[in-house]
C-alpha positions in Angstrom: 82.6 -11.0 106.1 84.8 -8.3 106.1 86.1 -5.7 108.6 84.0 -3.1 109.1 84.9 0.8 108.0 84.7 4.4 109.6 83.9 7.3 106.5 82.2 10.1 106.7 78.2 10.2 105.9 77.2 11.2 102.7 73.4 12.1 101.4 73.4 9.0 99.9 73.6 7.6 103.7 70.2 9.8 104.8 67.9 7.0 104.6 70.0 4.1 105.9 71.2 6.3 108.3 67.1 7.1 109.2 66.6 3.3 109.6 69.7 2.6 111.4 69.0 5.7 114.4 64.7 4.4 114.5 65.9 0.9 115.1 68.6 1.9 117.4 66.7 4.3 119.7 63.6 1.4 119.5 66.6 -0.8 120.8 68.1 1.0 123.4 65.4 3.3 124.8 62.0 1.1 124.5 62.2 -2.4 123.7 62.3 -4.6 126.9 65.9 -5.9 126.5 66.7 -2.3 126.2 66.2 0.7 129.2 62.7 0.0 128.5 61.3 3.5 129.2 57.4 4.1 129.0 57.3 6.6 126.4 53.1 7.3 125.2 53.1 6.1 121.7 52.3 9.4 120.1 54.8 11.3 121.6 57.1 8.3 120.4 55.7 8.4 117.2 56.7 12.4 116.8 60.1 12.1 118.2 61.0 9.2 115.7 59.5 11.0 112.6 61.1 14.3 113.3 64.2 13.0 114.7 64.5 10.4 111.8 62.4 10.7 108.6 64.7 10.4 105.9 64.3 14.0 104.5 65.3 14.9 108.4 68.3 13.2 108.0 69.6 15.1 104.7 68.9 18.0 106.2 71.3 17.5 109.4 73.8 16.2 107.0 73.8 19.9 105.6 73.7 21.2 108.4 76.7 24.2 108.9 79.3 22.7 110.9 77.6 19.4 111.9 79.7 16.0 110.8 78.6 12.6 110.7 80.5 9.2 110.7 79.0 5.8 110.1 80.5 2.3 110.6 79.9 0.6 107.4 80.1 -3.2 106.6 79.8 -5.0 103.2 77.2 -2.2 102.3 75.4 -2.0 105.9 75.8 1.1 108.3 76.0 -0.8 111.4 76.5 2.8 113.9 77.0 6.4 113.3 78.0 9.7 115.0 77.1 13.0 114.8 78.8 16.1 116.0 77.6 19.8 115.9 77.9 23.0 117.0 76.5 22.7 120.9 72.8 22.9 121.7 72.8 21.8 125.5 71.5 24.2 128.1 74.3 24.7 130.2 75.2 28.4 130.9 78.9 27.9 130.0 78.4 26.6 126.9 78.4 28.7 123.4 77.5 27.4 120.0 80.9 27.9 118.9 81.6 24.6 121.6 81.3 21.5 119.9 78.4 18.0 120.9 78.6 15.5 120.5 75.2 14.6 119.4 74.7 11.2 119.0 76.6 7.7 118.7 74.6 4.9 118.3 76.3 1.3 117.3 73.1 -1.2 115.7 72.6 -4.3 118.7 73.8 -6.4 115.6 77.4 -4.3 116.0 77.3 -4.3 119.8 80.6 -5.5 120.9 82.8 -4.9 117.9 84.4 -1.6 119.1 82.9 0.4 116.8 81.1 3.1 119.1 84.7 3.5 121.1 86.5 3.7 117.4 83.6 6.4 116.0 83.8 8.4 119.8 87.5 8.8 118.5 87.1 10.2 115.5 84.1 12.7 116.2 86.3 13.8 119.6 89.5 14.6 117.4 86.5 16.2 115.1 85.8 18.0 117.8 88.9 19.2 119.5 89.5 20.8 115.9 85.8 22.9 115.6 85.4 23.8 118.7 86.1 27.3 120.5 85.9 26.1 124.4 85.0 22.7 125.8 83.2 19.3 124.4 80.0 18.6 125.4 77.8 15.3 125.2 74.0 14.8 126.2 73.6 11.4 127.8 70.5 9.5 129.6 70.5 9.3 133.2 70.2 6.5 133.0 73.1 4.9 130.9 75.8 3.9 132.8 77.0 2.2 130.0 77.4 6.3 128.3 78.5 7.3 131.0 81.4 5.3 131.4 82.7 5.5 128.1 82.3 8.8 128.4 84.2 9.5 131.7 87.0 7.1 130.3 87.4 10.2 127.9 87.9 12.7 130.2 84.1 13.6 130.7 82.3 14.9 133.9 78.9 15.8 134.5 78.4 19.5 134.7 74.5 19.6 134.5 70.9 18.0 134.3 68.5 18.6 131.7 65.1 17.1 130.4 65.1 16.1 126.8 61.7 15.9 125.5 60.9 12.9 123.5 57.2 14.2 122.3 55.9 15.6 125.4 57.8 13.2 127.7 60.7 14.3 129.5 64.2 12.1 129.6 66.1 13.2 132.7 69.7 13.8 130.7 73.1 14.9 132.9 75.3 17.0 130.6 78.8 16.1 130.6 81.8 18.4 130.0 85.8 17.9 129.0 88.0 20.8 129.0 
């Protein structure tokens, strides 16, 4: 087996990519080795079709100045990250500020240093499209995240509710620079 590779995501990725982020929410967020969080099934349903259907996928790859990442071995994406101009409702941040939107690393790739080598890439990524500060989104409840995260340089600077269907995740907003 070889080592695995960072590159950047290509439409060509969009429905591995789809797989790879339904399997890895399923993983982290609901299954019962996971956080295990109660989600109703229809608004779980929604939230995995719109966040990612395949043709969702291709078109956040195109999105205007958006990037995406994956961790690629022999052929399989094994984690990804995507960066973007920010969306998080925090009253000092501007769209021209960069997210970082998601990093997920499969629970087959857990442990290989993948998520800390793709967190460096999107945050030089970042440094270089942004206008102000970084900004991540991160559930309340991973302390895992958070870590990482504060290891970085990142503090919390809010609280928000993400809404997974009509369920609300209680997300802090974090903040370097």
């Amino acid at each position: 087996m070889s080592e695995a590779i960072i590159r950047p995501a290509t439409q060509a990725d969009a429905e591995a990519l789809a797989e790879l982020g339904r399997r890895t929410f399923l993983d982290t967020f609901v299954d019962t080795a996971g956080f295990a969080i109660p989600y109703p099934a229809d608004d779980l349903d929604n939230f995995l079709e719109a966040s990612f259907h395949p043709d969702a996928i291709r078109s956040k790859l195109n999105e205007p100045g958006a990037a995406w990442w994956v961790a690629e071995r022999d052929g399989e994406l094994l984690a990804f990250a995507n960066t973007g101009p920010n969306t998080l409702p925090h009253p000092e941040a501007g769209p021209g500020n960069a997210e970082l939107r998601r990093l997920y690393v499969s629970k087959a790739a857990q442990g290989l240093g993948l998520g800390t080598k793709l967190l460096a890439v999107a945050l030089e990524w970042m440094e270089a499209h942004t206008d102000g500060p970084l900004w991540i989104g991160v559930w309340s409840g991973n302390l895992k995240a958070q870590k990482l995260y504060a290891a970085y340089g990142f503090e919390k600077a809010g609280e928000y509710q993400y809404p997974v269907g009509r369920w609300m995740d209680h997300e802090f907003i974090l903040r370097r620079g």
